[in-house]
N, C-alpha and C positions, 0 to 999 in steps of 0.2 A: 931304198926301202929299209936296208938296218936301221936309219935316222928316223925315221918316219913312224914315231909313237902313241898309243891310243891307252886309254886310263877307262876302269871300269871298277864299281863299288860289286862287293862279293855279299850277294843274299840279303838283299836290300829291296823292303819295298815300300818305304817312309818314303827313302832320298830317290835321286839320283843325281848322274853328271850331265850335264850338258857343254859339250863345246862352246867357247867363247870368243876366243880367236887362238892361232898356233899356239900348241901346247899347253894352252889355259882351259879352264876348266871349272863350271860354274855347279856347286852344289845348291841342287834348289829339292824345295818339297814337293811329294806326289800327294799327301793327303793331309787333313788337319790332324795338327799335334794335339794330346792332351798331356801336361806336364803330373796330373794326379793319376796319369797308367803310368807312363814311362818318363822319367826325371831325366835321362839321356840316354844316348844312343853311341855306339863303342863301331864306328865306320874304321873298313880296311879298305883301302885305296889300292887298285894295282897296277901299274902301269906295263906297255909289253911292247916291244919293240917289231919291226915287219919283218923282220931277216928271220934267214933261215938256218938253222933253228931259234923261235924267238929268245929274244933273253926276257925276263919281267924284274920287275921289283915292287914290292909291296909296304906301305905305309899304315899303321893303325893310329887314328884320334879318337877324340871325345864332344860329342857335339850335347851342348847342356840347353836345357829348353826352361826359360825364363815364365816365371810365376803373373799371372792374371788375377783379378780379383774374382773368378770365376764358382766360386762356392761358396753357398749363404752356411752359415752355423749347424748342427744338424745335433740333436739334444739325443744322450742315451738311453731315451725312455719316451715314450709316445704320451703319457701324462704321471704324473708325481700325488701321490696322495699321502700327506704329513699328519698325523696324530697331537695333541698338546691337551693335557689335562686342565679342566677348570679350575677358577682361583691360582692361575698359572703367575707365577714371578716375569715380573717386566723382560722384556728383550733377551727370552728363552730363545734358545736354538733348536728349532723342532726338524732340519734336515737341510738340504744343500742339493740343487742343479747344476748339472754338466753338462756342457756341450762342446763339440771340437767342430773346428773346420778342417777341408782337407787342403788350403792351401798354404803360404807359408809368409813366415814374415808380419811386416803388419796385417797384411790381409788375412791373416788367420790369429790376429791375436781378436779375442772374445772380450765385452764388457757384458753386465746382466744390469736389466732392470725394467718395471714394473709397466704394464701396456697404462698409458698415459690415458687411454680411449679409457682403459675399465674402471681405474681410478673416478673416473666425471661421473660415469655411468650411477658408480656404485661407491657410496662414499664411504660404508662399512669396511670396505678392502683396507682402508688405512694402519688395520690393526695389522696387517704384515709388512713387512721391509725383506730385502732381498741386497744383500752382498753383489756390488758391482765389479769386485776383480773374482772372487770365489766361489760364488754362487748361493751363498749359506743363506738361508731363508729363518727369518728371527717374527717372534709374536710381539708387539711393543708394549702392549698391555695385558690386565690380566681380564680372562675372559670367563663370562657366566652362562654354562650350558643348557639354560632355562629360557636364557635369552637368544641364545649363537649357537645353535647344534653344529653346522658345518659353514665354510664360506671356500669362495673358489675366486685367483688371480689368475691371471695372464702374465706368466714372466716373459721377456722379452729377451735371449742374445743377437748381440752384432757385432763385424768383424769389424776394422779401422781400415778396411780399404776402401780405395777412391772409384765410384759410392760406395759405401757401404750395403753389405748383404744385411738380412736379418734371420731371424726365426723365432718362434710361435711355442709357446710350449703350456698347457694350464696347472695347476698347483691347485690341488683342494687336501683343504686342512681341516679335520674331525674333530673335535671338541668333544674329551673323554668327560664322564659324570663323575662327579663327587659326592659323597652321600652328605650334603650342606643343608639339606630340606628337611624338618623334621615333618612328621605323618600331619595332615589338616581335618579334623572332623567336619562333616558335612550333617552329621546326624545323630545326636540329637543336638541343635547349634547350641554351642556354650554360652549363649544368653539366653537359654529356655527358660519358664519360670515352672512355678508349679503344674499352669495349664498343660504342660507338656507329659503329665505323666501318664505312662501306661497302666488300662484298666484288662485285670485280669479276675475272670470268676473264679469264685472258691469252688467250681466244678471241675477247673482243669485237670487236667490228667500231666502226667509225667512225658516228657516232651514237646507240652505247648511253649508254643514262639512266642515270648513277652514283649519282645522289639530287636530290632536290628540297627547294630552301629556301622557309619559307614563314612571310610574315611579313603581319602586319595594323600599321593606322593608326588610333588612333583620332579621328582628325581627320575631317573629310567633303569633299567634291569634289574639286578637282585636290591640295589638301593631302593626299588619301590616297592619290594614286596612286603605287605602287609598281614603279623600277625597279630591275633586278638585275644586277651588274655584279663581276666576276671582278679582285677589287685583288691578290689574291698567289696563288701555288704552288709547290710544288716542281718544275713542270712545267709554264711558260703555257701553251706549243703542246701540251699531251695536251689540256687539260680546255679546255671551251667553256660559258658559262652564259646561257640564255637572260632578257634583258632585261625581257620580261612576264612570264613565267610564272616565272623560278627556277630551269628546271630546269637540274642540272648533267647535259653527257654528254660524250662520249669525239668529237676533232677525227680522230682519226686511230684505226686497228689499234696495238693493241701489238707491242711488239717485246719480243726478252730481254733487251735492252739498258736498258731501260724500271727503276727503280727500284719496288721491291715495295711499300716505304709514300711513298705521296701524303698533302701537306696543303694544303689550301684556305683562302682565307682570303673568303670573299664580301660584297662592300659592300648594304647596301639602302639604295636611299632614295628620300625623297619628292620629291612637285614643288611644294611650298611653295616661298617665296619669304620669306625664305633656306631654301632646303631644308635639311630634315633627315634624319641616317641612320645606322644600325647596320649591325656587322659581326657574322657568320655566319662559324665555322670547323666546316672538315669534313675527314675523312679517313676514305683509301680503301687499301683491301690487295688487290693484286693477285696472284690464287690460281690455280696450274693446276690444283686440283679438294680434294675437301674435309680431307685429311690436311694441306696446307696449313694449314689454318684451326687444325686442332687442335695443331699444331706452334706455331703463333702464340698458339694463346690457353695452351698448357703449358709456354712455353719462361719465362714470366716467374715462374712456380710452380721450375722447374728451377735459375733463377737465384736465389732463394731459400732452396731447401734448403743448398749447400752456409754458406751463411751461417748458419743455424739449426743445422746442426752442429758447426760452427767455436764457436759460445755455447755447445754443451754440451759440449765440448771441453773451456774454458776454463773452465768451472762445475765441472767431475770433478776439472782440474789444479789451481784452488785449495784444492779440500777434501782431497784428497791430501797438498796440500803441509803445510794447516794442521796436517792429519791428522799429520804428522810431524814436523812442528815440536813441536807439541804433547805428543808422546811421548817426545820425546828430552828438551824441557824436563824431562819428570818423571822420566825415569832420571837424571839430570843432577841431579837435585833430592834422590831417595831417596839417590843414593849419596853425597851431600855430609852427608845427617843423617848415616847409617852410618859416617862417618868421623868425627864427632864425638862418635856413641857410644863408639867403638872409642878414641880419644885417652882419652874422661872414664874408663875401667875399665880391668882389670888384662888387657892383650893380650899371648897369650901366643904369641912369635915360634917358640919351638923346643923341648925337653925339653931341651938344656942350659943354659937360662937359669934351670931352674925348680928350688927347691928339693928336697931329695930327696925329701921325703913325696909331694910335688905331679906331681916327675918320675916317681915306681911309679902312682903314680893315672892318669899321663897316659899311660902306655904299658900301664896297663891298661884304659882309656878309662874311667876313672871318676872325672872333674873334677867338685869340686860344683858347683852351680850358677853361685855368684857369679863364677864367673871363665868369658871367654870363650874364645873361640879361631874364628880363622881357617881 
């Protein structure tokens, strides 16, 4: 019985012993290990002999519990949202993902890079890149927030264990405004012609609305806010323009004193920083009732005509004159042959010139042919 020894582990309930054969002793597991709770186990071994009183002795090891590829990547944020101003410089660095694994070794070394599915999907995603050892996430171009308010990627990490784990993480990136747009008039369009001008009776009163400018920004927040403001006139003190809204009206009553065409000239602009802004012109005809209007819109048709008469005037007196030019050239012309016929033949000036036979013939009117006469 002194010789006769038994071995038992102290406050153990991972392991235990199992008999093997005499005196051996086989450490086996009671339950599954995981190596990301406990990394090892600090076993005291005691052995005790049968006698009486027993003797023991006591051994302490280290039992080290080997790494699985057991844990996919696991990122320190459930989704990443990155900022980068428009008109941004190429291959900006707008921010950076992390992720760790809890195992070790290669299986917890991490690469980063882009879900290949969203790339196909979406082929705008190209303007991000994503750092494969760091995580750093770069814009490669520059970008227009008129065109690109926001876009959103799928990063991908994965370990270099045999398989490989992965994980999921999305990235959206905001696309700040620039004040790059200057104000666009919508009204009154900067190809208006006269047609366009506002009619206002000489009855108005002090506060009537002469027209409203109205213009849009395509910029967003304070870049698009739009003021309005009266840079020229024929008139400062008639016309008044309100600063939010646009609208033009009347400071004062008219008077007849008052000139009958009004021009405006209206500034808009933004509150960017340097602000930006366009000019709006307007004009206004002041009518004591609607014969007015027609007087105005037929007097430039009036002014007109005599000029289109004046063309055909001068269109009649040319072809007249050609007209006679041309006529006089060819009596001018016949009667120069006709004298050249009359020199080449026998011209007979009077009956005393002519022989006698010729002078009884000619005062009987019966000249032959071959001889002429005037």
């Amino acid at each position: 019985a002194n010789g006769k020894v038994s071995c038992a582990l102290d406050d153990q309930l991972v392991f235990s012993l199992r008999p093997a054969y005499k005196n051996y002793y086989e450490l086996v597991t009671v339950s599954a290990l995981d190596r990301e709770e406990t990394a090892q186990y600090m076993l005291t071994v005691t052995a005790a002999d049968a006698g009486s009183p027993p003797l023991t002795s006591s051994h302490t090891f280290t039992v080290a519990i080997s790494d699985v590829n057991d844990n996919a990547p696991v990122f320190n944020q459930s989704s990443y949202t990155m900022y980068v101003r428009e008109n941004n410089a190429p291959s900006v660095l707008v921010g950076a993902v992390s992720a760790a694994d809890a195992d070790v070794g290669l299986n917890a070394k991490v690469t980063y890079s882009l879900s290949a599915g969203q790339a196909a999907e979406r082929p705008w995603c190209s303007c991000l890149s994503v750092n494969s050892e760091s995580g750093q996430v770069f814009v490669l171009r520059a970008l227009d927030y008129e065109q690109l308010r926001q876009s959103e990627v799928v990063v991908s990490a994965s370990d270099a264990g045999s398989p490989p784990l992965r994980a999921n993480v999305t990235v959206r990136l905001l696309v700040l405004d620039e004040n790059d747009n200057a104000p666009l008039v919508l009204y009154p369009a900067p190809d208006s012609g006269p047609a366009s001008s506002e009619l206002v009776p000489v009855s108005a009163e002090a506060g009537y609305l002469v027209s409203k400018v109205v213009a849009v920004d395509a910029d967003s927040g304070q870049n698009s806010w739009l003021s309005y403001h009266l840079l020229r006139a024929t008139d400062p003190g008639l016309f008044a323009v309100a600063a939010q809204s646009g609208e033009v009206r009347l400071r004062r009553p008219l008077t007849d004193r008052d000139s009958v065409k009004h021009k405006l000239v209206v500034l808009v602009r933004d509150n960017g920083r340097p602000p930006l802004s366009a000019t709006a012109a307007l004009s206004a005809l002041l009518l004591k009732d609607f014969s007015d209007l027609r007087q105005a819109h037929s007097s430039p048709a009036t002014d007109d005509q005599p000029g289109s008469l004046t063309t055909y005037l001068i269109l009649a007196l040319v072809f007249v004159s050609l007209l006679f030019l041309g006529s006089t050239a060819a009596f001018v012309a016949r009667g120069l042959c006709k004298r050249k016929e009359l020199k080449a033949g026998h011209v007979l000036y009077g009956a005393d010139n002519l022989p006698s036979g010729l002078a009884e013939a000619a005062a009987a009117g019966t000249l032959p042919h071959p001889y002429c006469y005037e």
